[in-house]
N, C-alpha and C positions, 0 to 999 in steps of 0.2 A: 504494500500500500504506500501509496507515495506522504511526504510528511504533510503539505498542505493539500483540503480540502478542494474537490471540484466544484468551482461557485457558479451556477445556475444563474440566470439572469440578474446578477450582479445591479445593474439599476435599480431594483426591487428593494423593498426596505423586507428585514428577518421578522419574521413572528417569533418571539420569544427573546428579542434582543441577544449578545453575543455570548450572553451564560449557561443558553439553552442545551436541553438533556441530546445526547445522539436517540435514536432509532432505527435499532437493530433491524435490519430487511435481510430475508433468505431470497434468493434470487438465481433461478434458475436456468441456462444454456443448454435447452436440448436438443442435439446433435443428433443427424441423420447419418446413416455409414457414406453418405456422399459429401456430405461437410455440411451439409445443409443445417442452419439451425432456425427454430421458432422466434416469430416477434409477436406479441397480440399490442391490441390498440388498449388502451385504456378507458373504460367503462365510462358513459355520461353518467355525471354524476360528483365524479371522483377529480383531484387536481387533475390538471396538465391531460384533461380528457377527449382521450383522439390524439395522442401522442402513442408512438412505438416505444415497446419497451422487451426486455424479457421477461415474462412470468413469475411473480413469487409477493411477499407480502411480508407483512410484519408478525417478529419473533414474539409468542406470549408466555409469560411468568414461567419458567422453569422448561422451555422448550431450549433445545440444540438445532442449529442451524438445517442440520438433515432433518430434525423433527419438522419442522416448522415447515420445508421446504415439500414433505410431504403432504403436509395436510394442505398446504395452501394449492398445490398443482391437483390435489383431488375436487378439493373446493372451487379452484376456477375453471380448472380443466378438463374434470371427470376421469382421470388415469392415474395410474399407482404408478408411482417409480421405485427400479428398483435396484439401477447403479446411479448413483451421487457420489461426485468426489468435488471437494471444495479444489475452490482453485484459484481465486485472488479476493482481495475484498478493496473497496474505493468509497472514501468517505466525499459525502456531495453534498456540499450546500445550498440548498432548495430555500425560496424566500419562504416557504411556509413549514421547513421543515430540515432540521441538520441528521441527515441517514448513513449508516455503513451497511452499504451492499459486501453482502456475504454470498460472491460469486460463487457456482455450483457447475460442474458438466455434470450432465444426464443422459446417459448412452443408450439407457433403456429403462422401460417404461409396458405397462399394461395398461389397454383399454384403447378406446379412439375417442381420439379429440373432441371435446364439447364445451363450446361457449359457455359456461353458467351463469356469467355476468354481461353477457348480451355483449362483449366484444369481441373482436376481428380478430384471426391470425393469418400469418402469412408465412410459410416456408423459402428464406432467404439464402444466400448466397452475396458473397463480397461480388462488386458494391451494392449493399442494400438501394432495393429500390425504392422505399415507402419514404412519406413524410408526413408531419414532423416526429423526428428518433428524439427522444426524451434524453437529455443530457447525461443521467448515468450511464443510457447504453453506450456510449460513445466511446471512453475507455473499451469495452469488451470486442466492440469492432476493431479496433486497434491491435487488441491481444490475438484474436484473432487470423489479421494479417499478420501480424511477426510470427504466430507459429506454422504459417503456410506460405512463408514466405512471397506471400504478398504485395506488390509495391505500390497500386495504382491508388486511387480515394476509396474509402470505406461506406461512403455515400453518395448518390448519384445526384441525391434531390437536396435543397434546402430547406 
């Protein structure tokens, strides 16, 4: 994790001014055996909604990162996983909110995909073609690229 946070629309004044608590997000990358990994859109309703993001949600009282990252892909997405391996984590400074993404691969999984929260997915490939990609994903496209070595942009759209 790098030592300062990724600050999100910086212009934006912080809710909770700069003494505010982190919030723990399990966050999940799951991977097709072609490279291919899932984006969903983010639910109306919810911040930054109709933003691309990877899958996952916030950690509750006494959950591990794997815990959490199951219940929440069951909960949005109707499938059990059943390889998680953690694999970086990036703190993002969101104006309504300071998070550490608690990155995850997901090799494999049971069930077929199902919207629960009435949003979108799309099965990508560098350079992502959707927009707008929600500020944390942006590091993981990155990550991404350097282990596929990669060179071109990580996103096609603004």
């Amino acid at each position: 994790m790098s030592g300062n946070p990724l600050v999100a629309d910086g212009d934006r004044p912080r809710e909770g001014g700069p003494d505010r608590a982190v919030t723990e997000v399990a966050v999940g990358v799951l991977l097709q055996p072609d490279g291919r990994f899932l984006l969903t859109s983010r639910p109306a309703g919810k911040v930054y909604a109709g933003y691309w993001e990877f899958p996952g949600g916030k950690l509750e009282a006494g959950e591990s990162v794997a815990q959490a990252l199951t219940r929440e892909l069951r909960e949005e997405l109707g499938i059990d996983a059943v390889e998680i391996q953690p694999w970086k984590t990036e703190l993002v400074d969101y104006p309504h909110a300071l998070v550490r993404l608690n990155f995850c691969k997901v090799t494999s999984w049971r069930g077929e995909l199902q919207m629960r929260e009435g949003q979108s997915f799309a099965w990508q490939q560098l350079p992502v073609q959707l927009a707008p990609v929600l500020a944390g994903t942006v590091p993981v496209l990155q990550w991404l690229a350097e282990e596929r070595a990669y060179t071109g942009a990580t996103c096609t759209l603004t």
